[in-house]
C-alpha positions in Angstrom: -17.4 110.8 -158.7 -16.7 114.6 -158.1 -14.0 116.0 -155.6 -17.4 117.7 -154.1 -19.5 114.7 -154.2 -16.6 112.7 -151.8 -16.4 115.7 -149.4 -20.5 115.7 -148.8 -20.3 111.7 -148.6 -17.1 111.9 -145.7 -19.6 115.2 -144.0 -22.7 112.5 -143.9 -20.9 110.0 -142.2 -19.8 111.9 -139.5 -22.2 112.4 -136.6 -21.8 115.2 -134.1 -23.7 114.8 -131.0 -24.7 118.1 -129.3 -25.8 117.4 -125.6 -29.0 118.8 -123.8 -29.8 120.2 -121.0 -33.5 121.2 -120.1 -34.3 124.4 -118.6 -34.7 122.7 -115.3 -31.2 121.2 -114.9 -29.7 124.6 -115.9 -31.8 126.5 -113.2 -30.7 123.7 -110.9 -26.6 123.7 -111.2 -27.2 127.6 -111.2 -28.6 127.3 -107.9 -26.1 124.9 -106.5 -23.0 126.8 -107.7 -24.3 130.4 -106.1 -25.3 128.7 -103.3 -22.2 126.4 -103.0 -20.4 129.8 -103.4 -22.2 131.8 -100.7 -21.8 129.0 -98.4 -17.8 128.8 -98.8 -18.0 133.3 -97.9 -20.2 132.6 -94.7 -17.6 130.5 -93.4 -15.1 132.6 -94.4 -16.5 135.4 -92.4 -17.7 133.1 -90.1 -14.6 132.0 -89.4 -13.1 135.3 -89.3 -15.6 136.6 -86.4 -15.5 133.4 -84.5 -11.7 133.7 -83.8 -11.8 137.5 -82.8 -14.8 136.8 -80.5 -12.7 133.4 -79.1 -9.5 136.0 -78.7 -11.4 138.4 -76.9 -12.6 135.2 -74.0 -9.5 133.5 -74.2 -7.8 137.1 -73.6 -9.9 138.1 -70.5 -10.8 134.9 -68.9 -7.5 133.2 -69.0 -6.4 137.0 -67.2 -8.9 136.9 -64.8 -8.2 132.7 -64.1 -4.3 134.5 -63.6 -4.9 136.3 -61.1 -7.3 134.8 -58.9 -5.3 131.6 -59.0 -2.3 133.4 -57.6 -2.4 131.9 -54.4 -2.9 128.3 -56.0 0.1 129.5 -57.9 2.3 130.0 -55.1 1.5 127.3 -52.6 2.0 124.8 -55.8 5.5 126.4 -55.9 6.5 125.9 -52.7 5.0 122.0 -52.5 7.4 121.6 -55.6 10.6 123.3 -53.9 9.7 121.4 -50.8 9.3 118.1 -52.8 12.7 118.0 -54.7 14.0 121.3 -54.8 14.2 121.2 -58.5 12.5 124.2 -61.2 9.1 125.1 -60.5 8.0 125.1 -64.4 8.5 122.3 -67.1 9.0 123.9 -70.7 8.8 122.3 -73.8 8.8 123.5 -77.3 5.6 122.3 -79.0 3.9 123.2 -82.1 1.7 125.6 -82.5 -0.7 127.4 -85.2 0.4 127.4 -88.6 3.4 125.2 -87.1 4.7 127.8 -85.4 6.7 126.4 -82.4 6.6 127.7 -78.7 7.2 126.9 -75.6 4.5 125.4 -73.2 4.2 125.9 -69.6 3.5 123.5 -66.8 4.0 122.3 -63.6 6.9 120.4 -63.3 6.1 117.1 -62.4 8.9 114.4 -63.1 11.4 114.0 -61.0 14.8 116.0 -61.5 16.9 113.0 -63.3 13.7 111.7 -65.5 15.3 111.5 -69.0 12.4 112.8 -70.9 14.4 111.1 -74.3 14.7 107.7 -73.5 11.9 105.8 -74.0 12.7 102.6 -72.9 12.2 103.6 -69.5 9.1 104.8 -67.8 8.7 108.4 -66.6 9.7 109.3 -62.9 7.3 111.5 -60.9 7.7 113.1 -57.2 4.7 112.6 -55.1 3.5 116.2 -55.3 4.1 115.8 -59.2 1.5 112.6 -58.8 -1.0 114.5 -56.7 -0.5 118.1 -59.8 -1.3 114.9 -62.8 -4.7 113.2 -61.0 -5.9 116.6 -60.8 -4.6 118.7 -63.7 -3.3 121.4 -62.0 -0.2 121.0 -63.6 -1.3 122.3 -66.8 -2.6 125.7 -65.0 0.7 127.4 -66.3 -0.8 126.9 -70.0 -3.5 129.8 -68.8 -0.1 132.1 -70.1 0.1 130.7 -72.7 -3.3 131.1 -73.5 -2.9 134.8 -72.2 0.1 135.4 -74.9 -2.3 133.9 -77.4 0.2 130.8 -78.1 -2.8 128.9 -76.9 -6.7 128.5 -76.5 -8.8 127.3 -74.2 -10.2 124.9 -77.1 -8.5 123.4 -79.7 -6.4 120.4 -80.6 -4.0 119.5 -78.2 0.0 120.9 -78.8 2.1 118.2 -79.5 6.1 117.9 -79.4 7.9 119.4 -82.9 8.2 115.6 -84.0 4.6 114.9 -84.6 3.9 117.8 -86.7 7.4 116.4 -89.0 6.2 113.0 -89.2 2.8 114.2 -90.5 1.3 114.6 -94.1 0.2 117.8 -95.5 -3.6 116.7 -94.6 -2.7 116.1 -91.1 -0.9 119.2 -90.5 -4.4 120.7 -90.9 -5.0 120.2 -87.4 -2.9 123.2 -86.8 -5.2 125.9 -88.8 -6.5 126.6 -85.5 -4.8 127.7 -82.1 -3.8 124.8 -80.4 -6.1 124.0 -76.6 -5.7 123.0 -73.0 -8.6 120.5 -74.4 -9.7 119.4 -77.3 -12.2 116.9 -79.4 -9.4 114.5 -79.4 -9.0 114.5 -75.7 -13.0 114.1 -74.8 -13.7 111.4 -77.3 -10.7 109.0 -76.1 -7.4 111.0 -75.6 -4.3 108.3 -75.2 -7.0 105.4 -75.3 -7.4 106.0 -79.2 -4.9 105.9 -82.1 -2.8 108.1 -83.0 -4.7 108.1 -86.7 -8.0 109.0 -84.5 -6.2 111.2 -82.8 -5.3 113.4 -85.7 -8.8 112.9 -87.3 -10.9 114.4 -84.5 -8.7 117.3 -84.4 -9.6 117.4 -88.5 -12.9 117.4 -87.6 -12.9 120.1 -84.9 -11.3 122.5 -87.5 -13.8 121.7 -89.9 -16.2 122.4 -87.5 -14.8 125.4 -86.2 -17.4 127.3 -84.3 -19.2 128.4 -80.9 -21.3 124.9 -81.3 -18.0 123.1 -81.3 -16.3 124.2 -78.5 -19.4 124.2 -75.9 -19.6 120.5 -77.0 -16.2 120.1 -76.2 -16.5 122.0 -73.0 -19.0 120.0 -71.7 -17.3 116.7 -72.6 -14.6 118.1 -70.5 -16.7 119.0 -67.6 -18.6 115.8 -67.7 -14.9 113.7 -68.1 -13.5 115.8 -65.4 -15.9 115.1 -62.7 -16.6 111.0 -63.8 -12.2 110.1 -64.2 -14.1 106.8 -65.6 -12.7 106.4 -69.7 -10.2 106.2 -71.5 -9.2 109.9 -70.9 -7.3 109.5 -67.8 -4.8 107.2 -69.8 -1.4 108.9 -69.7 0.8 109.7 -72.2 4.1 108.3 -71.3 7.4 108.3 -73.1 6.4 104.6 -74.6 3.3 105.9 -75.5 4.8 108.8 -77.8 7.7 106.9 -79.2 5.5 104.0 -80.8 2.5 107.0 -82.1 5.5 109.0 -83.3 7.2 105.6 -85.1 3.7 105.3 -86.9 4.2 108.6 -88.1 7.0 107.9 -89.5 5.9 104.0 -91.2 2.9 106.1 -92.6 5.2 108.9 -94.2 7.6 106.8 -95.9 4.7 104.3 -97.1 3.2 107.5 -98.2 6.7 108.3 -100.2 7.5 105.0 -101.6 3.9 105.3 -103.1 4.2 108.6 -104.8 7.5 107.6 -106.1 6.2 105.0 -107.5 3.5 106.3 -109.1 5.4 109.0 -110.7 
């Protein structure tokens, strides 16, 4: 048998299968990949003029609360001085957008020798500092914050440097977005939920990121604020961020041991 003949023999044998597509199903993923595209720039700009038009409120609102809450302001400060004679303002550094720390403002609440660090022990409050917590005045101060534009009026809440260390890259998503006085977190449980849910509600605000978002979140407030009947008006207390932050921390290293292992 010829050189040729074996060639055209070994050609026969091999099969090439050529795939098809009808007319349809190319019209179709067309479709789907401009309009998958044009969905992904309306958000984008979406997104863009959303946070402008949120600045803008945030700017002149949280001036405006400023200013006419002076006098709450001031007799606040005296009840304080009165109370223990300690500082009138309680700043921490927290973390804010992008991860970016600052420091928060509030009413100091806890009494002078309260050891914010150990955990073991539960927090000390004066009585005015008791009165400032039921009724969440003590976070009024944030209103600078929000002024500065460290802050929002909605967004997930801003959580001690520690959290955002303890958390995977996913989870530091939550910070994309200015951080709030309330958030989705806060209205769907607050300190009654995990820490886990905690961190995926605030995912799923910043998904969601949008006037429809933060009027539901409003209104949750309003409606939370008024009833004081859930799992909201559990406080976060020194125990209650030591164990959340020590989950952090099982969930990072679990989350180390298995790509180490897997490379």
């Amino acid at each position: 048998m010829s050189l040729f003949a074996n060639k055209a023999q070994a050609t026969d044998a091999i099969s090439v299968t050529v795939p098809t597509f009808s007319l349809g199903e190319v019209v179709f993923n067309t479709l789907r990949s401009i309009g998958k595209t044009l969905y992904q720039a309306y958000r984008k700009v979406h997104d863009i003029i959303w946070r402008i038009v949120k600045r803008i409120f945030d700017l002149v609102f949280s001036g405006t609360m400023l200013v006419l809450l002076l006098p709450v302001f001031m007799i606040v400060a005296i009840a304080i001085k009165l109370d223990d004679h300690g500082p009138i303002f309680f700043r921490q550094t927290r973390t804010g957008r992008h991860g970016k720390t600052f420091k928060i403002m509030k009413f100091r609440t806890c009494s002078i020798d309260n050891d914010v660090h150990d955990a073991k022990s539960a927090d000390t409050h004066t009585k005015v500092g008791n009165f400032l917590r039921k009724t969440s005045i003590d976070e009024l101060p944030q209103l600078w914050n929000i002024f500065k534009g460290e802050m929002s009026f909605v967004g997930p809440r801003p959580w001690i440097t520690d959290y955002y260390d303890n958390m995977t890259e996913s989870q530091r998503g939550r910070t994309e977005v200015r951080p709030g006085m309330t958030g989705l977190a806060q209205v769907m449980g607050r300190n009654a939920i995990s820490i886990f849910d905690k961190i995926g509600y605030d995912l799923e605000y910043v998904g969601h990121f949008g006037l429809r978002a933060d009027v539901k979140v409003f209104t949750l407030t309003f409606k939370q604020f008024i009833s004081k009947s859930d799992g909201s008006a559990v406080d976060a207390g020194k125990s209650t961020i030591h164990g959340e932050l020590e989950q952090l921390k099982l969930q990072r290293q679990d989350w180390k041991n298995t790509f180490f292992i897997s490379k």
